[in-house]
C-alpha positions in Angstrom: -4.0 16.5 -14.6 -0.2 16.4 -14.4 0.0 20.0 -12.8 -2.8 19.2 -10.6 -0.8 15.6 -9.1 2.4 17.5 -9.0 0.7 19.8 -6.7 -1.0 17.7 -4.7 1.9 15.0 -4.0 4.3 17.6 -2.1 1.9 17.8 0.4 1.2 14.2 0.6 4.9 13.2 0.7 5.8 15.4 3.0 2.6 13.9 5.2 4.6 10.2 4.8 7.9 11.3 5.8 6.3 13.2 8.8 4.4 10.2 9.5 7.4 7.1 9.8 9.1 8.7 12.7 6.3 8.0 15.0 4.6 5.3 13.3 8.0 3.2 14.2 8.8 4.4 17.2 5.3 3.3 18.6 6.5 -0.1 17.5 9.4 -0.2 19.1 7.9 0.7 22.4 5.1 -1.6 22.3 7.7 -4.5 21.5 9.6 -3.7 24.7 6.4 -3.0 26.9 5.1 -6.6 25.5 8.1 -8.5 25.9 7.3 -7.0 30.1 4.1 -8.1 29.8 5.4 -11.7 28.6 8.0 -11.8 31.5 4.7 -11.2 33.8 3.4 -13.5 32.3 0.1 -10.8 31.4 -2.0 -11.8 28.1 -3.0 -8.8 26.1 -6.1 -9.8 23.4 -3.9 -8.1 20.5 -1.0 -9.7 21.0 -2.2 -12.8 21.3 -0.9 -15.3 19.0 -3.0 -18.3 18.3 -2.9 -20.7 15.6 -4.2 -19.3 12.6 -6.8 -20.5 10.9 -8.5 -17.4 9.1 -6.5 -14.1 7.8 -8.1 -10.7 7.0 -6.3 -8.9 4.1 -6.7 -5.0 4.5 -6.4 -4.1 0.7 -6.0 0.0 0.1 -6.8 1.2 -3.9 -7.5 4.3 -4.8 -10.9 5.9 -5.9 -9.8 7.1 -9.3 -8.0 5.7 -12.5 -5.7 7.1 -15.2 -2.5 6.7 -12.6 -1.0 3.7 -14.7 -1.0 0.1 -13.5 -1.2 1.4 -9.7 -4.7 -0.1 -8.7 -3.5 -3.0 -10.8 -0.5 -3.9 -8.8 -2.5 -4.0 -5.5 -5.0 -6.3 -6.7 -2.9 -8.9 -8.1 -0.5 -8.7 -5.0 -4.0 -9.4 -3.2 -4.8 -11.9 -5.3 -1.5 -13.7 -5.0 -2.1 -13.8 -1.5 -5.6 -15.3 -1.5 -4.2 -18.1 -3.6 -1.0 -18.4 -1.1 -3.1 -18.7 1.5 -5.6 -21.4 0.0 -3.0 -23.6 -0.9 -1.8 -23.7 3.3 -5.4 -24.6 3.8 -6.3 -21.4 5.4 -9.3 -19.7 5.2 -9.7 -15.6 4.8 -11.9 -12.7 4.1 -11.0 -9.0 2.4 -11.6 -5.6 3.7 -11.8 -3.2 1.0 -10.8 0.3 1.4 -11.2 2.3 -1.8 -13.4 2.8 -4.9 -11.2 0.9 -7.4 -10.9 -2.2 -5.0 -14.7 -2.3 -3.9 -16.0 -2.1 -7.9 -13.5 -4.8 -8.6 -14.2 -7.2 -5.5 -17.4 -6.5 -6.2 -17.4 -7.6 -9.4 -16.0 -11.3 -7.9 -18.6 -13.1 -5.8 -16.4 -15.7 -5.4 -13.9 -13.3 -3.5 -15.2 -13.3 0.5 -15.1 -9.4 1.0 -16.1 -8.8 5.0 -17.0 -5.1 4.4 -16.3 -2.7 1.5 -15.0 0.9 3.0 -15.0 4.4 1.2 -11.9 6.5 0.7 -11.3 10.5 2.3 -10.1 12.9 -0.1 -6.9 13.0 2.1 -6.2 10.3 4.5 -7.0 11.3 8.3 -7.3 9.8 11.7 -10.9 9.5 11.4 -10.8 7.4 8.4 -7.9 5.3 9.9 -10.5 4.5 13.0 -12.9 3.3 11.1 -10.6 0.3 9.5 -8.9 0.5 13.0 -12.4 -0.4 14.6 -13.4 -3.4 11.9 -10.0 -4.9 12.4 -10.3 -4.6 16.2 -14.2 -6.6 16.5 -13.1 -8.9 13.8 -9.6 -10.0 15.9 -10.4 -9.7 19.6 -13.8 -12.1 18.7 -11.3 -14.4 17.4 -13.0 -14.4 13.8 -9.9 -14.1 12.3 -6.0 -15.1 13.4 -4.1 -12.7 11.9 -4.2 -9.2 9.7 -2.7 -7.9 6.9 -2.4 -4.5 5.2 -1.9 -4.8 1.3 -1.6 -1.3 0.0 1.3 0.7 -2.0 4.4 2.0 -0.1 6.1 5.1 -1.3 9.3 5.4 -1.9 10.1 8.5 -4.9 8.0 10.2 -7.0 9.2 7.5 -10.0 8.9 4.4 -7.4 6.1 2.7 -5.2 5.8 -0.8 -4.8 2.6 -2.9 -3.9 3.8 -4.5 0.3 2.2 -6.5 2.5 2.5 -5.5 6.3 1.9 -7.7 9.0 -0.5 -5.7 11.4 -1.5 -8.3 14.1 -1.2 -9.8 16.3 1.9 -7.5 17.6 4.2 -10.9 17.9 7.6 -10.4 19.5 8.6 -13.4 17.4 7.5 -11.1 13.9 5.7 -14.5 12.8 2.4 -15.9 12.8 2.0 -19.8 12.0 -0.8 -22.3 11.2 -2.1 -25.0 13.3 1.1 -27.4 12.2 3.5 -24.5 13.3 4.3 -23.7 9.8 4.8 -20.2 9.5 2.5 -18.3 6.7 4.0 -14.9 6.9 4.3 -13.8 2.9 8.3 -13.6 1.6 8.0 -9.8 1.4 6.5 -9.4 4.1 7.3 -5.8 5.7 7.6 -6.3 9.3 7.7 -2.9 10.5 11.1 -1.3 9.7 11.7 1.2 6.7 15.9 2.4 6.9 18.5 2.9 4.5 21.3 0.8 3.3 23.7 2.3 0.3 21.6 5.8 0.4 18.6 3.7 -1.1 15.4 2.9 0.7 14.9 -0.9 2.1 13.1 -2.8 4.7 14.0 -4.6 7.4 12.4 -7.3 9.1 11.6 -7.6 12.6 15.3 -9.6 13.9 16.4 -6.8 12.8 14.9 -4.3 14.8 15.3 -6.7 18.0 19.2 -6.5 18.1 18.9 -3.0 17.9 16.4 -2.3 19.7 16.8 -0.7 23.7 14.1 1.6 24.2 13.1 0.3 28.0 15.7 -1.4 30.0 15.0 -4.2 32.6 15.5 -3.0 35.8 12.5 -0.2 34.8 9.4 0.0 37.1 6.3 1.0 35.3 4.0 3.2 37.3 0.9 1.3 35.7 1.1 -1.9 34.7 2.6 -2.7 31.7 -0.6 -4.5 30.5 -2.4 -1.2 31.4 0.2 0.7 29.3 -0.2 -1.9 26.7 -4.4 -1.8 26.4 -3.6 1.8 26.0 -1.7 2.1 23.6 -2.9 -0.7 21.1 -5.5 1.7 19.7 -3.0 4.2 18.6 -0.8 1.5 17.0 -3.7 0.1 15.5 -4.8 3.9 14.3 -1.1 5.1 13.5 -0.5 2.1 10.9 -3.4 1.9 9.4 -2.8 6.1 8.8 0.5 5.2 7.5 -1.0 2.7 4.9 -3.3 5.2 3.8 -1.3 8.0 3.8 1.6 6.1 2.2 -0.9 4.8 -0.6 -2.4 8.0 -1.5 1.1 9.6 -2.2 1.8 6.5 -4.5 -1.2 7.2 -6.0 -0.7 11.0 -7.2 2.8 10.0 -8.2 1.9 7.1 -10.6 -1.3 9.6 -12.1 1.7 12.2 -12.3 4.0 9.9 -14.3 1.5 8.6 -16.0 -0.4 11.6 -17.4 3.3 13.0 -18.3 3.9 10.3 -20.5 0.6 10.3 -22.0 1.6 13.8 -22.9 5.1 12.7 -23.9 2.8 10.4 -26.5 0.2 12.8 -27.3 3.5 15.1 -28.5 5.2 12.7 -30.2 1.6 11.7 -31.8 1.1 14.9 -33.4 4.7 15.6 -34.4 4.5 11.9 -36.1 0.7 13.0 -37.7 2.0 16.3 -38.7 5.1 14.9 -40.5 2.6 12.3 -42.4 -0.1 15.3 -43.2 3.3 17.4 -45.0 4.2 14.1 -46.9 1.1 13.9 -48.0 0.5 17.9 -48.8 3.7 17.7 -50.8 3.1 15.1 -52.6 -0.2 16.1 -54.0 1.0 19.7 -54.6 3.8 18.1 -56.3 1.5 16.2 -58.7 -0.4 18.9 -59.6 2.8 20.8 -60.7 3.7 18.2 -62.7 -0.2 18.0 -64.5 0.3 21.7 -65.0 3.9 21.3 -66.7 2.5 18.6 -68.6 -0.8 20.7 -69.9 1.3 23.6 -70.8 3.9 20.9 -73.3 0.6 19.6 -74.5 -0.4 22.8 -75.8 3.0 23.8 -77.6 
């Protein structure tokens, strides 16, 4: 199972690095072709930011187990957000993507799980759309104020850790806030920036993609309207992200059952060298006694 994780990871890291290039850039240009639309004056539905009242957690397991506490750390990182967001007052429903989430929602009728989605062997577009299009009726009927993707972001083979991404609305501010204008973005909250400081991996929230930010200056023209542009290219954003997520989970995934079934074969080593060691204690010990009842049967007979 090692082997098999090994091999499969290569190709699902390389599909995550691949992936952030355009995933971010997409961000950046939609914040510059919504700040236009706010200069217009133009309202787009999924960047409109409303008080919120209800959030929908987008919560990404996996569909299989023996990859360590992976599956684990999502879930409590959901739960500690369910209980964040009852104590603001603020109501919320899950949507479960993956086996291991879905059996253990569904094991808690107390949770409110929306809708309970299946995983692809290997994350695709078409998979994305499917989230893409539950988050999409769920927001633009105003069920819900705000979403969240809660899922595993990967950063080595030996390191993931369990984020939650804001996913709308697409706020130029990179906050949403409750009906008393008290912001309920989570404290780790990745807000849509991965870079590097030190050599080392690190996120960045979203002031910090605003200073440097100059994608679209002010004197452009757009051909079509930039609300146009916008309605456009929501969809991708929407698709691309939620890709990324998956994509970024899965990889997590085959890494924590890598390391995890090598230390299980670390231990299963160290088990038998530990067993054997006790078996030739043992083995000596009795051949030893019978030496000595044979040495003692032969003085007996003298």
């Amino acid at each position: 199972m090692k082997l098999v994780a090994a091999a499969k990871v290569r190709r699902a890291q390389e599909a995550v690095i691949n992936g952030r290039p355009f995933a971010e850039t997409l961000v950046e240009v939609l914040y510059s072709i919504n700040e236009q639309c706010q200069l217009e004056d133009v309202e787009v539905p999924l960047t409109a930011i409303r008080p919120v009242k209800k959030v929908a957690l987008v919560a990404i397991t996996g569909d299989r187990g023996l990859c360590g506490g992976f599956n684990n750390a999502v879930l409590k990182k959901v739960e500690n957000r369910i209980e964040e967001l009852k104590n603001l007052g603020l109501d919320y429903t899950v949507i479960s993507v993956g086996k291991k989430g879905n059996a253990y929602f569904g094991r808690r009728p107390s949770v409110n799980v929306d809708r309970f989605i299946g995983r692809e062997y290997f994350p695709n577009s078409k998979e994305a759309q499917v989230i893409a299009d539950d988050v999409f009726s769920l927001f633009v009927s105003e069920e819900i104020d705000k979403v969240e993707l809660i899922y595993t972001k990967f950063v080595s083979l030996i390191k993931s850790d369990p984020v939650i991404h804001s996913l709308l609305p697409l706020s130029a501010k990179g906050e949403a806030c409750d009906v008393k204008g008290i912001s309920i973005d989570a404290s780790e909250d990745e807000f849509f920036r991965l870079t590097t400081r030190e050599g080392k991996l690190t996120v960045e929230r979203d002031h910090a993609i605003r200073l440097r930010r100059s994608i679209f200056s002010p004197n452009y023209q757009f051909e079509q309207h930039p609300a146009q542009i916008l309605d456009a290219l929501m969809p991708l954003y929407l698709n691309s992200q939620i890709l990324r997520a998956l994509q970024e989970s899965y990889a997590s995934e085959l890494a924590a059952r890598m390391n995890a079934m090598s230390n299980a074969t670390d231990n299963a080593v160290e088990l038998k060298k530990n067993l054997s060691i006790a078996y030739n204690r043992e083995r000596q010990a009795k051949i030893t006694g019978e030496i000595l009842e044979i040495i003692a049967g032969a003085e007996a007979l003298k």
